[in-house]
KOLDRENPA-500217 format. One record per residue: residue in one letter; z, y, x of N, C-alpha, C in turn. Coordinates in steps of 0.1 Angstrom, whole numbers. Example, Ala and Ser with C-alpha at 12.3 -4.5 7.8 and 13.67 -1.06 7.14 Angstrom:
% KOLDRENPA-500217
R   type      nz      ny      nx     caz     cay     cax      cz      cy      cx
R      A      78     -57     132      78     -45     123      78     -33     132
R      S      71     -22     128      71     -11     137      79       0     129
//
This chain:
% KOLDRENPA-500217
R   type      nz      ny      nx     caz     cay     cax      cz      cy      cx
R      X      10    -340     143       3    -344     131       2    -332     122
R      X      -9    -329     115     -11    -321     108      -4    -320      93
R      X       0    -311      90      11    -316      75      -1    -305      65
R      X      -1    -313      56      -6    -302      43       3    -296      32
R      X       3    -286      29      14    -275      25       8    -272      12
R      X      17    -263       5      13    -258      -2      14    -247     -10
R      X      13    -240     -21      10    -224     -19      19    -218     -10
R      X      15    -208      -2      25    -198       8      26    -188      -2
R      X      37    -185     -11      41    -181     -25      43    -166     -26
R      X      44    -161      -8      54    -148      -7      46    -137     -20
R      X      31    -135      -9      24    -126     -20      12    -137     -22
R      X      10    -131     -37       0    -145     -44     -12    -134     -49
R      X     -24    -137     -44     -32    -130     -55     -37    -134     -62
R      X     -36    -123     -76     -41    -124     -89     -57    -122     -90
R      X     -64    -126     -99     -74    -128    -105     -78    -112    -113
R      X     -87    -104    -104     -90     -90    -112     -99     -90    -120
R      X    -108     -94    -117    -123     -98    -122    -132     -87    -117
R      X    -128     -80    -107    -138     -70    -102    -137     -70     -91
R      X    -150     -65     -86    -152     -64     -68    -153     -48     -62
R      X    -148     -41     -75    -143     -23     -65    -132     -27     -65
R      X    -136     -19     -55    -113     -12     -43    -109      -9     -56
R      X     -95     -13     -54     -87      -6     -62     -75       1     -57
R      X     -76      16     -59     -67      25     -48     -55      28     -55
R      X     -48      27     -66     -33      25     -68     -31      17     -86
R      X     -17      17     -86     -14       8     -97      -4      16    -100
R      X       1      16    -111      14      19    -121      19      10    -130
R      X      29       0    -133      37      -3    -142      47       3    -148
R      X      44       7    -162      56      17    -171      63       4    -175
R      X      62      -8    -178      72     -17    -179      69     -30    -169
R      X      78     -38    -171      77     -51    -160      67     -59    -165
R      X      61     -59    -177      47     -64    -181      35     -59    -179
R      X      36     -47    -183      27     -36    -188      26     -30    -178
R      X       6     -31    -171       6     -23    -156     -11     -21    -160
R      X     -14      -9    -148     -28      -5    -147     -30      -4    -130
R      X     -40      -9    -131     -45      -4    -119     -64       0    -118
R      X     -64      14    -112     -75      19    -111     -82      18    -100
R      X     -97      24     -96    -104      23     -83    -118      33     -87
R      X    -125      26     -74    -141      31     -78    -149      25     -85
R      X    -159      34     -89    -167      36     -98    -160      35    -112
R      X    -149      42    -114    -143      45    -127    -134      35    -131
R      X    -135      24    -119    -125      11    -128    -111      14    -131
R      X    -110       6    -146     -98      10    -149     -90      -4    -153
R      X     -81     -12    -150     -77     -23    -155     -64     -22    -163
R      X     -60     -30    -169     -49     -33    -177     -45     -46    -174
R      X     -32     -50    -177     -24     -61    -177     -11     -59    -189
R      X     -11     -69    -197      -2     -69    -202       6     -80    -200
R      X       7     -90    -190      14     -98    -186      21    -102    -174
R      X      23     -93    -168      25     -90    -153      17     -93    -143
R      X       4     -94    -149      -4     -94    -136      -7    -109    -138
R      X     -11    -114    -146     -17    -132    -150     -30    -126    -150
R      X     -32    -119    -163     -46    -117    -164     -48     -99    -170
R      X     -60     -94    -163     -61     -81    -159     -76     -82    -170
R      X     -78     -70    -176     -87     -67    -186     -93     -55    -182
R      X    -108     -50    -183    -114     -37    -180    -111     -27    -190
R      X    -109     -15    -187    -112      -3    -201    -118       4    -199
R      X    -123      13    -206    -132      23    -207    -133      35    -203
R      X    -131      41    -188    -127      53    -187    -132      69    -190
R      X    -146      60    -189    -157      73    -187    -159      82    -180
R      X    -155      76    -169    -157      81    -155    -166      74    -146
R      X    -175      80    -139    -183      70    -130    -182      75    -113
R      X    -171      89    -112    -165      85    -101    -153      75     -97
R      X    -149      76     -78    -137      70     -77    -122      75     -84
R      X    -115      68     -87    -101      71     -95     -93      63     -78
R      X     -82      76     -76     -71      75     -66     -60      66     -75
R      X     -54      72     -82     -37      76     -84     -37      77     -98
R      X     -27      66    -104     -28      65    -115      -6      65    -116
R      X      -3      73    -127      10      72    -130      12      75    -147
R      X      21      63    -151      26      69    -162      39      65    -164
R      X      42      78    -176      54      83    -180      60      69    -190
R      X      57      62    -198      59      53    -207      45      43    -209
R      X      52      37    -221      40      27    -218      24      34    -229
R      X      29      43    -234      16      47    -246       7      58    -229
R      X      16      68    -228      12      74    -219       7      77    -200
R      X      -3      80    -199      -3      79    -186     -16      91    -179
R      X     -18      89    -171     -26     100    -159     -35      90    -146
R      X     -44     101    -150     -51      93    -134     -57     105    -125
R      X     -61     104    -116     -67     114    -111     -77     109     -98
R      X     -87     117     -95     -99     111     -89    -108     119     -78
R      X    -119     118     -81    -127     123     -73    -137     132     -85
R      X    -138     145     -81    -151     153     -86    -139     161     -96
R      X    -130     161     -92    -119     170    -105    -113     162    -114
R      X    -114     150    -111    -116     136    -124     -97     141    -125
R      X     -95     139    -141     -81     142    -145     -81     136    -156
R      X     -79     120    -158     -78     116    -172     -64     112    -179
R      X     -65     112    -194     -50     111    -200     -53     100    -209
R      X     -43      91    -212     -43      85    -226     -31      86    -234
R      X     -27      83    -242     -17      83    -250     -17      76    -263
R      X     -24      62    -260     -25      48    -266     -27      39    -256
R      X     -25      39    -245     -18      26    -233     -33      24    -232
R      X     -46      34    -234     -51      27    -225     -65      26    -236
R      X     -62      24    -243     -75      23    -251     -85      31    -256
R      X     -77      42    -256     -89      56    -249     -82      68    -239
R      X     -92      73    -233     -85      81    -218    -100      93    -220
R      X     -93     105    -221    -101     119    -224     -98     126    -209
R      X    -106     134    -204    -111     139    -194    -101     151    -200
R      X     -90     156    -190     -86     173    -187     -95     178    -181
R      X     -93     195    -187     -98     201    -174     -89     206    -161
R      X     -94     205    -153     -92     208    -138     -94     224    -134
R      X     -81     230    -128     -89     242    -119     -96     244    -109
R      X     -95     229    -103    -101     228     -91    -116     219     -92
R      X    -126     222     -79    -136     214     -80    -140     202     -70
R      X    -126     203     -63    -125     193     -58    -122     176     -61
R      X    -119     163     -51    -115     156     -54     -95     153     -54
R      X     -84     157     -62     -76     148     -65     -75     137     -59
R      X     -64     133     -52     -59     122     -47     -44     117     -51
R      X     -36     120     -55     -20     118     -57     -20     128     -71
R      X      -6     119     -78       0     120     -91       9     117     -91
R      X      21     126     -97      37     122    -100      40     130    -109
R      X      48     121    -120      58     132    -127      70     130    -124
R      X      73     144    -129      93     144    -128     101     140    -140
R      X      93     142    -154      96     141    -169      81     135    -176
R      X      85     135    -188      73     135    -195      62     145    -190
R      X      66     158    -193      60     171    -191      56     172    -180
R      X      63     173    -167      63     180    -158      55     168    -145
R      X      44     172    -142      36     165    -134      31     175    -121
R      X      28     165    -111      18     173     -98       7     163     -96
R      X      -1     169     -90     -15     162     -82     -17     169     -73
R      X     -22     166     -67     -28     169     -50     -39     163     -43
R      X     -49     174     -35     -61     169     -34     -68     176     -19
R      X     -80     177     -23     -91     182     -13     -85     202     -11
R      X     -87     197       2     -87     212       8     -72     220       0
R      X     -64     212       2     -47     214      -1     -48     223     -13
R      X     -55     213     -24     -48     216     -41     -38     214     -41
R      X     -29     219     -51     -19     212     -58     -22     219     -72
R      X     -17     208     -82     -18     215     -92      -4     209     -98
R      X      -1     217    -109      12     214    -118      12     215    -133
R      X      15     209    -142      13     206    -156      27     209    -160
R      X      29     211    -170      44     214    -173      44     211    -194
R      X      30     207    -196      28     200    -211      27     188    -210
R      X      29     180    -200      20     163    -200       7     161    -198
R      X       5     173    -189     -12     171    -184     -21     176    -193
R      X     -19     180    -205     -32     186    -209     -34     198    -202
R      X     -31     207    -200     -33     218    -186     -27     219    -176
R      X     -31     224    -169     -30     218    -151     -33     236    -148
R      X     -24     240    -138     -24     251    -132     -23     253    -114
R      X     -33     257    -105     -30     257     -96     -17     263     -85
R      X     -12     256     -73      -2     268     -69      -4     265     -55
R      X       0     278     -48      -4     283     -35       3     276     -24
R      X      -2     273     -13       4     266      -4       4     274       7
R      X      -7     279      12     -12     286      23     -16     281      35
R      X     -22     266      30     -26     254      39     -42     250      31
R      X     -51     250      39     -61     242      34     -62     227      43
R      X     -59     220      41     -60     209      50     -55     197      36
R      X     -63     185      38     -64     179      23     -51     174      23
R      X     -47     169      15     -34     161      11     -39     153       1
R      X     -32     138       6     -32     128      -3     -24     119      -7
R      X      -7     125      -4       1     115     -13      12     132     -20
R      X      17     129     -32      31     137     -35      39     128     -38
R      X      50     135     -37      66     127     -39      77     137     -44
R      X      79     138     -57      93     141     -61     109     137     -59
R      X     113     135     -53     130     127     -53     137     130     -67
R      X     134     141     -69     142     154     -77     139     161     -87
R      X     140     167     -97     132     175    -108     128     190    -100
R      X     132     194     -89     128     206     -79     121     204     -68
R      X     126     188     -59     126     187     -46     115     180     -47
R      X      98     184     -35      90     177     -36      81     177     -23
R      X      77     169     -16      67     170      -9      56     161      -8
R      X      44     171       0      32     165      -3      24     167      14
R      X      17     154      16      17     148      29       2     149      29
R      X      -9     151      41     -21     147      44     -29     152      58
R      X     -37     158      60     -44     160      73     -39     169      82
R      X     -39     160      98     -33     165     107     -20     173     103
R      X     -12     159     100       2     156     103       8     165      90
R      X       4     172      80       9     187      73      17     178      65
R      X      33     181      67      39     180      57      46     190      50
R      X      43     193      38      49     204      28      56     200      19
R      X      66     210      16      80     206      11      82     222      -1
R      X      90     214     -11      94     228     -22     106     220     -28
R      X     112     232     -31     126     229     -38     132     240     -50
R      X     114     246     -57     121     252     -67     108     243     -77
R      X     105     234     -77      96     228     -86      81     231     -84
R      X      80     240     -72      63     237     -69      63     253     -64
R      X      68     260     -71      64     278     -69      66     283     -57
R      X      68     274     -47      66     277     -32      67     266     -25
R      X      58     267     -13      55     254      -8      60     259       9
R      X      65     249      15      68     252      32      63     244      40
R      X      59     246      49      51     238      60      66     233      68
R      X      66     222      70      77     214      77      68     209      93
R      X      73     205     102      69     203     113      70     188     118
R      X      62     180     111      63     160     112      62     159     126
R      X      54     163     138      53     163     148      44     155     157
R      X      35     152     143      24     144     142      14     153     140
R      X      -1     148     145      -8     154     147     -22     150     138
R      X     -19     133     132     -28     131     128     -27     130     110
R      X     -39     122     107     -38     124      91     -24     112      85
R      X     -18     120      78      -6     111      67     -11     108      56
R      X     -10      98      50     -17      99      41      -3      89      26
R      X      10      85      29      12      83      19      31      90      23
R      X      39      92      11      50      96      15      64      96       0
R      X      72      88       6      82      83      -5      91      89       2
R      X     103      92      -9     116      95      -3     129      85     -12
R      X     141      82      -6     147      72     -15     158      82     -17
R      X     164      96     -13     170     104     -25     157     119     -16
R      X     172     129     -20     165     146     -11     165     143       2
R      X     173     134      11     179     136      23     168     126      32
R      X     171     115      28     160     103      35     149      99      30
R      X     137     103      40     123     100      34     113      95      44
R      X     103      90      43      96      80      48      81      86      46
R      X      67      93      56      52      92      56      46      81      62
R      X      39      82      61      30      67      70      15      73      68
R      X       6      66      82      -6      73      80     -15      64      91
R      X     -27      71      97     -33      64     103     -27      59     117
R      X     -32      49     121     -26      41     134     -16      34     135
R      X     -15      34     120      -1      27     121      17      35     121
R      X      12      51     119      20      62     120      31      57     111
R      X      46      58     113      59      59     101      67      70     110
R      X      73      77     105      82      89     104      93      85      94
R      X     100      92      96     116      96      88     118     106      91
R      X     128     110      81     136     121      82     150     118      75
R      X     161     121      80     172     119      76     180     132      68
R      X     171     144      71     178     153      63     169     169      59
R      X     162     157      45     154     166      36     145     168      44
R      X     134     166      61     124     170      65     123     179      73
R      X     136     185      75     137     191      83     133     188      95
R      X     141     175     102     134     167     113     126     157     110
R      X     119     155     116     109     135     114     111     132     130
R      X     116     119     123     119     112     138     104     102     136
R      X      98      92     144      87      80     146      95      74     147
R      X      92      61     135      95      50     141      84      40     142
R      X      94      25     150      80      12     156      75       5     145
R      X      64       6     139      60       0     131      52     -14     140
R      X      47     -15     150      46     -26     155      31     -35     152
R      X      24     -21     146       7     -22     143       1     -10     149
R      X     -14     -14     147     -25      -4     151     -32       2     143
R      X     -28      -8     129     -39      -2     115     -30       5     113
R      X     -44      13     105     -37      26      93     -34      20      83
R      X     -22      26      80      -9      23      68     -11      36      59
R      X     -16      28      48     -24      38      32      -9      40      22
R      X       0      31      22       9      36      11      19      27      15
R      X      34      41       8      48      36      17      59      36       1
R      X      66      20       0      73      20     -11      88      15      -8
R      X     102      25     -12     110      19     -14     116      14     -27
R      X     120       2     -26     130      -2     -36     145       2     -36
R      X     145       1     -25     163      11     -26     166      16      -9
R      X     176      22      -2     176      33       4     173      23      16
R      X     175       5      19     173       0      30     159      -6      29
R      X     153     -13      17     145     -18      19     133     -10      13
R      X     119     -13      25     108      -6      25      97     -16      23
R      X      85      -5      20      73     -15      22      63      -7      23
R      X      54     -11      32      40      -2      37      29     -11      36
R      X      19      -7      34       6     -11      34      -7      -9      40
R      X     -18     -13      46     -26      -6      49     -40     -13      55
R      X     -47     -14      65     -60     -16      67     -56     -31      71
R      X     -66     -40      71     -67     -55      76     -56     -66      68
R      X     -54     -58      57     -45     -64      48     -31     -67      57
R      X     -28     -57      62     -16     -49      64      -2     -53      56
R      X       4     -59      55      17     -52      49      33     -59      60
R      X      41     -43      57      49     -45      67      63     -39      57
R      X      74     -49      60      88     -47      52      99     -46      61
R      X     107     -34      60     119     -31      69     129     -37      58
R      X     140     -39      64     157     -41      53     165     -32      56
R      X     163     -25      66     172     -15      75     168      -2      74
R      X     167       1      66     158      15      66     150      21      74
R      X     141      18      79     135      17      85     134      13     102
R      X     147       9     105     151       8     119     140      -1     129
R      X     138     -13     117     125     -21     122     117     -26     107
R      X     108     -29     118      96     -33     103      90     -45     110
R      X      89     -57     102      81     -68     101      70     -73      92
R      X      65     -77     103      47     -80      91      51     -92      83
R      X      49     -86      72      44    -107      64      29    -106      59
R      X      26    -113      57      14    -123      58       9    -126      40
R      X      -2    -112      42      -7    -107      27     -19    -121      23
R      X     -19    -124      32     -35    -137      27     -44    -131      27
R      X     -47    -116      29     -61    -115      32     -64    -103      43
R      X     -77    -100      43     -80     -87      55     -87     -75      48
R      X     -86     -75      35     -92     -61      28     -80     -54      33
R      X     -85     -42      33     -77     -28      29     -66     -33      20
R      X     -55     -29      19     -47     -26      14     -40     -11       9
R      X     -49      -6      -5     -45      10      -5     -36      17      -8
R      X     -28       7     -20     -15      14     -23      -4      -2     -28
R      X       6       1     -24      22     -10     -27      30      -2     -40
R      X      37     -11     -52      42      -5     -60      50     -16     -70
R      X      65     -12     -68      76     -24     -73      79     -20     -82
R      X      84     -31     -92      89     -24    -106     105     -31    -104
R      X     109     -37     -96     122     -40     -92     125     -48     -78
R      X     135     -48     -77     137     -52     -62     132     -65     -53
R      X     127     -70     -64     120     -84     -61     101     -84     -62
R      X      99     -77     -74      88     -81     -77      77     -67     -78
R      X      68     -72     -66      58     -55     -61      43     -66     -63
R      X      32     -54     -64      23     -54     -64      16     -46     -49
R      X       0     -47     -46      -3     -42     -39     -18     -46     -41
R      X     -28     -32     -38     -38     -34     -45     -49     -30     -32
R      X     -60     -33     -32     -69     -26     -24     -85     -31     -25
R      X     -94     -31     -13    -107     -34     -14    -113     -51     -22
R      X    -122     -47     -26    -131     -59     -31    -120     -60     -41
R      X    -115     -55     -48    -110     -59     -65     -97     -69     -59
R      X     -87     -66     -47     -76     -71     -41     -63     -70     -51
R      X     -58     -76     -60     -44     -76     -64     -36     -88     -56
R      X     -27     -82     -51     -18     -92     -47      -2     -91     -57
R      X       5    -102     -56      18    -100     -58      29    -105     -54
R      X      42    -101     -57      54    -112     -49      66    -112     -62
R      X      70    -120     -61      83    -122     -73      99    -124     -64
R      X      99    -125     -50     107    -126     -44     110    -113     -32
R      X     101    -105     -33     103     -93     -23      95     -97      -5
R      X      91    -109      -9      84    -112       7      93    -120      11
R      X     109    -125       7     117    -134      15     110    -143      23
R      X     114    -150      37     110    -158      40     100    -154      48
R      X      91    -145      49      81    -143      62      85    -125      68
R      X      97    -121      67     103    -114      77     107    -112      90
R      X     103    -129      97     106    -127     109     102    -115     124
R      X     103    -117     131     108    -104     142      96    -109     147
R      X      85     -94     144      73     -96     146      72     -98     163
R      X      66    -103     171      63    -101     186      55     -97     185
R      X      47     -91     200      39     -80     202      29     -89     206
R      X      11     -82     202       3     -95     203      -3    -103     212
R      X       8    -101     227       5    -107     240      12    -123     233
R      X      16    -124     227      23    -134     226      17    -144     222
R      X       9    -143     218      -1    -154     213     -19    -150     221
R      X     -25    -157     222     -41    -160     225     -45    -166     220
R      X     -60    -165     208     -67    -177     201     -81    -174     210
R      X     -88    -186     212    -100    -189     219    -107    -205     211
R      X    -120    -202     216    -132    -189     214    -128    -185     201
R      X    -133    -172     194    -129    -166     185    -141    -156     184
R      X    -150    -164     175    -153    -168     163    -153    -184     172
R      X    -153    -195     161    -155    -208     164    -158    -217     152
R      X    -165    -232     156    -166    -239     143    -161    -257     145
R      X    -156    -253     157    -150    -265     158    -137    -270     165
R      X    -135    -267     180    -122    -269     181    -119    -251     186
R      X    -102    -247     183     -94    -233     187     -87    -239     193
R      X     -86    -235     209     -71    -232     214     -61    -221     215
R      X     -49    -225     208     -42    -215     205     -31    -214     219
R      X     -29    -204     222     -18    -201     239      -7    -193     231
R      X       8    -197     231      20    -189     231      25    -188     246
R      X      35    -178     241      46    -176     257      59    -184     255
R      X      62    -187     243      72    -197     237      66    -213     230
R      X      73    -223     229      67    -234     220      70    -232     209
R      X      61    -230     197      64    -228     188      54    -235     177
R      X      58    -233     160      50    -238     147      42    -230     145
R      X      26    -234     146      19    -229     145       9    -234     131
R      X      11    -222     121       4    -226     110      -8    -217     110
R      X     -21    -223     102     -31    -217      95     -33    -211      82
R      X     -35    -200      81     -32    -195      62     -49    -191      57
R      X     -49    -196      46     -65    -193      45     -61    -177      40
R      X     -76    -174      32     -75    -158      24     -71    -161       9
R      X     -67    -166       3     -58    -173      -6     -40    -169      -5
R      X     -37    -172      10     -23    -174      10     -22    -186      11
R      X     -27    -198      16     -23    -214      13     -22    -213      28
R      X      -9    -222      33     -10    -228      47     -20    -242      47
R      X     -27    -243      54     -37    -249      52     -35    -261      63
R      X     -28    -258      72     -27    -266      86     -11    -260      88
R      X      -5    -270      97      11    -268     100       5    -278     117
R      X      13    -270     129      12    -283     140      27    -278     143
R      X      39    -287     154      44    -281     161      42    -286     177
R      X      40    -275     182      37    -276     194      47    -276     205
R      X      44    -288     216      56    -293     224      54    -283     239
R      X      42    -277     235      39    -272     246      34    -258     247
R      X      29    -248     254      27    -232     251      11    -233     246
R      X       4    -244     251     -13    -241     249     -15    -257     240
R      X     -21    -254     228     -23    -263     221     -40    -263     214
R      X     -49    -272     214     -57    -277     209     -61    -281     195
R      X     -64    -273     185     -67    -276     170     -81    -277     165
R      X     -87    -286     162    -102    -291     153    -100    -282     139
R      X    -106    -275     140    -108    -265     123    -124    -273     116
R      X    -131    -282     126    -145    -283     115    -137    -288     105
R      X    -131    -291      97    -129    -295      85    -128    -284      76
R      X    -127    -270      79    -125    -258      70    -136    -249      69
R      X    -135    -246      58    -148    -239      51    -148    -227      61
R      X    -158    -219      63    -163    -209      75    -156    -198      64
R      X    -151    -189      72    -145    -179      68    -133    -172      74
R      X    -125    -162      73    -112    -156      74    -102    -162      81
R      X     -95    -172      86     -80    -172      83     -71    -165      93
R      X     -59    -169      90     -48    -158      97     -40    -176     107
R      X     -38    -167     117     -28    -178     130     -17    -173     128
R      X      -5    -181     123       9    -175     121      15    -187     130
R      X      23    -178     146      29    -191     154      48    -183     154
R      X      50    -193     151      65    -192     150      74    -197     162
R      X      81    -186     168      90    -195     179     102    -187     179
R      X     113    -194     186     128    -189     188     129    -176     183
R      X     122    -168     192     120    -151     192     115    -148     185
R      X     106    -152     175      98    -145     163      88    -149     158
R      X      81    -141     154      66    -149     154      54    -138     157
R      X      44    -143     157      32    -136     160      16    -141     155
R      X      10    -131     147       0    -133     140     -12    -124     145
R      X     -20    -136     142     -36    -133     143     -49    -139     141
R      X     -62    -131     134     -69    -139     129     -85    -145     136
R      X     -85    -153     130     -98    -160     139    -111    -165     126
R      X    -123    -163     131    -132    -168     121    -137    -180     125
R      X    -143    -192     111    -147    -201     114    -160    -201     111
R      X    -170    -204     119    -183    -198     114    -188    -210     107
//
């Protein structure tokens, strides 16, 4: 019998009111958040993400990376040199200049003052006023970079094409090429102190290092998509994000990682918690998602995708779903709603979808061993 359910609560998305990607977010308080994108978009929230308002940037390129220091102040940075500031939460944002003429991709501060960015053809720049000027520094790498990470008011590295990870530990005035052992593009990189730190990048790439970067070990992330952005809340628990609406959460520091079930298949560009429970994650077609629980509850031990078979796929009327276990096999629209619940007595089971609107959804079948996901269209 079919059971009707109701919201799948883990991550819920919010209402943006825009249809650009939006490639990162910043909350300076647990109310008070922005999240940026293309074509200049710039949003605000003063309620934790209920409802999201446009501002004014004056920018009509894409905006990466947005960070601020407090809630009056903050930074963004973009494409075409784009470097904007405000310092009234938002209500107006003035264009720095740039030494570079490239595109900007990543932003961090260490203080008020003391900021980096990083960009096209391995910028880095560094501010040491609060961004009103920006001074370049030498790497001896041209290869782009598009995430930085501070741990430390000295200790910093910055991650991007074909595998380059670079490391400094006097505040920027020297940069060292470290050896990830990867070959392809990284594109995001958190550390939870100097010693343990975490890149992620295309194919589904994660690394670690246990001590400062010296070595990176791979670990099984247990996907194929590229993973755009890597967040910890504390030194065990992680979160990654990335293509097909991606998101994957370790407890163990990264020992294993499990998929939960974002509700949708946009891009997923950047993940970003303001406490142990409650993260954000933003990405294509004007995507906000959120969780108030940390994902509890859809952590289980992802299986590998032999484990399940949906047929015919695309379809508009009946799917048969094949496990290697008997297991609950639910439907989730692009909402996040389980929409359908069966339990099945048997490994190959038969479900009628004409009753659902043509579109997206996600197969989540749960058994003994784990579970295993995947999506089918309803034409």
């Amino acid at each position: 019998m079919f059971i009707a359910a109701s919201s799948f609560a883990q991550w819920v998305q919010q209402t943006s009111g825009t249809a650009f990607s939006l490639r990162s977010i910043s909350f300076p308080d647990a109310n008070t958040g922005y999240a940026v994108g293309d074509s200049g978009i710039i949003l605000k929230t003063t309620n934790g993400g209920t409802n999201w308002a446009a501002q004014t940037s004056g920018a009509n390129s894409y905006l990466l990376s947005v960070y601020f220091t407090d809630t009056n102040t903050g930074h963004i940075v973009g494409g075409i040199a784009s470097i904007l500031k405000t310092t009234s939460g938002g209500t107006s944002w003035a264009a720095q200049p740039s030494p570079v003429g490239g595109s900007l991709a990543s932003i961090y501060f260490t203080d008020a003052d003391t900021g980096y960015t990083v960009g096209f053809e391995g910028a880095i720049l560094k501010t040491i006023d609060g961004g009103t000027s920006w001074e370049g520094q030498m790497n001896g790498d041209n290869n782009t970079l598009y995430s930085v990470y501070f741990p430390d008011a000295n200790t910093g590295y910055a991650v991007g094409d074909n595998g380059i990870i670079l490391k400094t530990i006097d505040g920027g005035t020297i940069w060292a090429m470290q050896s990830s052992g990867i070959y392809s593009r990284l594109t995001s990189v958190y550390f939870t102190d100097t010693n343990f730190g975490y890149a992620v990048g295309v194919g589904g790439i994660i690394i670690k290092t246990t001590d400062g970067g010296n070595n990176w070990a791979s670990q099984i992330s247990g996907t194929g998509y590229s993973l755009q952005s890597v967040y910890f809340t504390d030194a065990n628990k992680g979160y990654t994000v990335g293509d097909g609406g991606t998101i994957l959460k370790t407890s163990n520091g990264g020992i294993s990682w499990a998929v939960q079930t974002s509700g949708t298949i946009n891009r997923l560009w950047y993940v970003y918690f303001i406490d142990a429970d409650t993260g954000y994650a933003v990405g294509d077609s004007g995507t906000i998602l959120k969780t108030t629980n940390g994902g509890i509850g859809i952590t289980e031990n992802q299986l590998p995708e032999s484990a399940i078979n949906i047929f015919p796929n695309p379809t508009n009327d009946n799917l048969t779903i094949e496990t290697t276990e008997k297991a609950t096999i639910e439907i989730i629209n692009i909402a996040g709603q389980i929409i359908k619940t069966i339990n099945t007595a048997n490994k190959q089971t038969s479900i009628n979808v004409t009753d659902l609107s043509s579109g997206v959804y996600i197969i989540k079948a749960k058994t003994e061993k784990g579970i295993a996901v995947k999506k089918f269209i309803k034409e």
